[in-house]
Structure formats: C-alpha cells, structure tokens
N, C-alpha and C positions, 0 to 999 in steps of 0.2 A: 465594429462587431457588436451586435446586441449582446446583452446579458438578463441571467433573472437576475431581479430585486428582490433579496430579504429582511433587507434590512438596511437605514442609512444614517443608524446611529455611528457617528465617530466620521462618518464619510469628510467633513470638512476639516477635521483636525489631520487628517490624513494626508489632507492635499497638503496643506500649510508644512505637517512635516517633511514631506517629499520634494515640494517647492523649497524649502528652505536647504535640504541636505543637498540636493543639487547645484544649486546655485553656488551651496559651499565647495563642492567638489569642483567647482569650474565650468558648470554646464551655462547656455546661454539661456536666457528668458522665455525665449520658445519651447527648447527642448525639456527647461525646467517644470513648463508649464503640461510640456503633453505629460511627461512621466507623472506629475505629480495625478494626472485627469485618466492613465491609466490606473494609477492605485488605487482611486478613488470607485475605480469600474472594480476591482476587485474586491473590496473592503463589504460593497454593500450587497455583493451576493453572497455573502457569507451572514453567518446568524447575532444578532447581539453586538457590542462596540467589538473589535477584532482588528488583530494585526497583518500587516501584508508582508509575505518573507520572501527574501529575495531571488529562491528560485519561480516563484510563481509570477515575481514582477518581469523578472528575465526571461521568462518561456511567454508571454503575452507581449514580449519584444519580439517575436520571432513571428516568423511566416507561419500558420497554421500547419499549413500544408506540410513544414519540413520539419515540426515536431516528429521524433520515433516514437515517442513514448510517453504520454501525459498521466499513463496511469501511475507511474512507479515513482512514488513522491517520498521525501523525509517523511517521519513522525509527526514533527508541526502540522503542516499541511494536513496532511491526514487525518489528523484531529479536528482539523475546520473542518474537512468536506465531512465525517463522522458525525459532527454536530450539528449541521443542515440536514444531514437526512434524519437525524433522531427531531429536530423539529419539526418534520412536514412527517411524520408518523411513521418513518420505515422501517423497517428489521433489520439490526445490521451482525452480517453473519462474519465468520473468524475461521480461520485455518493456518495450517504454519507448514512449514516444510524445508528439504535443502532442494525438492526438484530439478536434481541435476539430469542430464538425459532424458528430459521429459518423455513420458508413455501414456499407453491407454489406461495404467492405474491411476496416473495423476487425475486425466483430464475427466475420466470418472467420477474421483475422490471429489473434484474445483464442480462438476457439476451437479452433483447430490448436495454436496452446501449450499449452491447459489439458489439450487429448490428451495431451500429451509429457509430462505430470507428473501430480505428484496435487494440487501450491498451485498457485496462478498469480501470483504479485506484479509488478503493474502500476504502473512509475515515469512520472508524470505530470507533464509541464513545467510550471514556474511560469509563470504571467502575464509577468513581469519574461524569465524564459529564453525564453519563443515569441518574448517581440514582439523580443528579440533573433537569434533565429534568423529568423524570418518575415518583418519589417520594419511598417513601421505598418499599426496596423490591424487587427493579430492581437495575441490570439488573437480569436477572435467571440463566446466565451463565456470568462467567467471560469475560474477553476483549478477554484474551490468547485464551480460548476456542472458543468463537467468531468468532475468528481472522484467528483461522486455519479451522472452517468449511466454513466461507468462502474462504478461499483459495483455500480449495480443488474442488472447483466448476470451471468449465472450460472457461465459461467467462470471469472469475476473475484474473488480469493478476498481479494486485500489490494490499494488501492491506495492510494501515496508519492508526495505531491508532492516536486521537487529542485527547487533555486534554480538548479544549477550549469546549461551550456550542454551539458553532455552527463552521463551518468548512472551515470559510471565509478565515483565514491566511494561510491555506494548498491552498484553490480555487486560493488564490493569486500567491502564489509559482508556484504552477503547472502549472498555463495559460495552463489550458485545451481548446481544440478544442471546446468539446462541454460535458455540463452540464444536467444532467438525474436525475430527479426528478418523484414522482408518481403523475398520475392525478390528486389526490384530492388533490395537492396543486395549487395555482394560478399563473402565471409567477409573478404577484409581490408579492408572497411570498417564492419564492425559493430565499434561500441565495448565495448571488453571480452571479446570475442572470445579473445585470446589470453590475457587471466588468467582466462579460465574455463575453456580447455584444460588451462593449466596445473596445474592439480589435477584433470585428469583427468573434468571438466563436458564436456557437448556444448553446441554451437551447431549450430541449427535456423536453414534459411532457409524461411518460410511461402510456401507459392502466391498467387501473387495473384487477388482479382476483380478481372479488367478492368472499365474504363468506371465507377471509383470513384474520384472526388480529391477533396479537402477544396478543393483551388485551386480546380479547374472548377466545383466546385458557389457558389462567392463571388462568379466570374465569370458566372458566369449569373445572378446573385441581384442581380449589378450592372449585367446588361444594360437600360437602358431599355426601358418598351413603350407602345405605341403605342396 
C-alpha cells in the first residue's frame, strides 16, 4: 500500500522496537520482520519522531476493504493525524455532541463546521457520559453505533469518543482553529469557548433546523397507537 511521507525521523528506531517486541512475543523472523516494516509505513506519515499505537498497527493488519470505520479513533491517534494536518496548514474545526438518533439538525450543524475549516474532529459522548447528562434510557444507540454513523458522513473527518461530561480536556488537546456549536447555545455557554479565544481560535454558533430534536423524536417513538 503506498503511503505519504512526512516525515522519517525515528522511522528506524521503530522497526528495531517492533522487530525486537515481536520476536519476544514469539513471532518468527519473518512476521517479525513485516510487522516491524508496517510500523515503520506508519511512523513516517505522521509529523516529527512519533509513536505507533496499536490500534493503527492493528487496523493496517486488516484488509482495507473490511475496515467499518477508520474514522472513529482514540485521542492518541487523533492527535497525530491533528498534527499533520496543522503542519501542511489546515484549519482544524471542532464539535461535540451525544448525536443520538441522528437528523437533519445534526447533519446541518457537521456541515456548517466542516465549511469553517478544512478537518472536522467530531467529540462523541460516551455511553457512561449521555446516560449521565440525558438521564435513563439514553443514549438509544450505543457510542460504537454512534460513532460510525457519524463517520460515514462526509463532513466528518475524525471522530473521539470522551468519557468526561463535557469535552474540555479533548478542546484542550486539540487547540482547534475554530469551535462549532448550535445557536441555541450562547457564546458563554459553549465549553471551551474561551481557551479557544485564547490563542486567538474562533467560535462559530451554527443555524439551526427547526422542528429537529433527538427528544421529540423518542417522544413520539414512545407515543402509544391505537
């Protein structure tokens, strides 16, 4: 499989440790050799000396084809492919959400941000984080499920699931360009808001579609009929 190159600092020390922890796990000389000669295909598309984590060495074990879902990565990762794109000069844009039941407000809200930049990184509440914001009974879909219907949306360029109740430690990390939130909230209710000012980021508040809730549509799902 071709790859870009951005870089191939550390690319050799990476095989040596790949070759070496293999070999200790009991792999033979061969396969120690390809895996270390994948790492190495990882390592230098990434920016700077850089580490390879082992869902990315793991999903480039796989058939291309039969990946669901490459977009929906840990934090780590995240942070690499974040920091390739702020080297080759791109805007990297920010949203958060529980997008359960996804609608035409989502895909709205995911397409007005991916305007405002040129990545889109989509932070996605955990299971554990909705059904504490939401109360029982949410989310209606899982995080996994979640996680890959938004992926497959074409604005949607990375998204991170968070444990936490709000998405501030990820907004930190990622020093996004600029922050996308929905109209009905207020700039001093969007979290993160002011440490993306702070380095001189914007925050965007998106239009809404009327007549789209994830509530109303539960509630109608929960209407009896006759």
């Amino acid at each position: 499989m071709t790859r870009e190159v951005y870089d191939v600092s550390g690319a050799g020390d990476t095989v040596m440790a790949v070759l070496g922890a293999a070999l200790g796990a009991g792999a033979s000389y061969l396969d120690a050799a390809r895996l270390a000669n994948l790492a190495a295909g990882i390592v230098v598309g990434k920016v700077g000396t850089a580490a390879v984590h082992a869902p990315e060495l793991i999903e480039t074990l796989i058939d291309r084809d039969q990946v669901v879902n490459r977009k929906l990565v840990p934090a780590a990762p995240a942070l690499d492919h974040v920091a390739r794109w702020r080297k080759n000069g791109l805007r990297i844009g920010f949203t958060n959400g529980v997008f359960d039941l996804l609608h035409p407000g989502h895909v709205s809200l995911l397409r007005q941000a991916r305007a405002a930049c040129d990545r889109l990184v989509v932070g996605l509440n955990s299971d554990a984080s909705t059904a504490r914001l939401k109360g029982p009974g949410r989310p209606v879909n899982p995080e996994t499920a979640r996680g890959a219907v938004l992926a497959a949306i074409a604005a949607v360029d990375l998204v991170v699931i968070f444990e936490d109740d709000t998405p501030l430690s990820l907004i930190a990390a990622i020093k996004p360009d600029v922050l996308v939130k929905g109209a009905d909230y207020k700039l001093d209710q969007v979290v993160g808001a002011d440490l993306v000012r702070s380095y001189g980021g914007e925050v965007i508040l998106a239009e809404l579609s009327p007549g789209h809730s994830t509530t109303a549509t539960i509630a109608r799902l929960n209407v009896p009929r006759s």
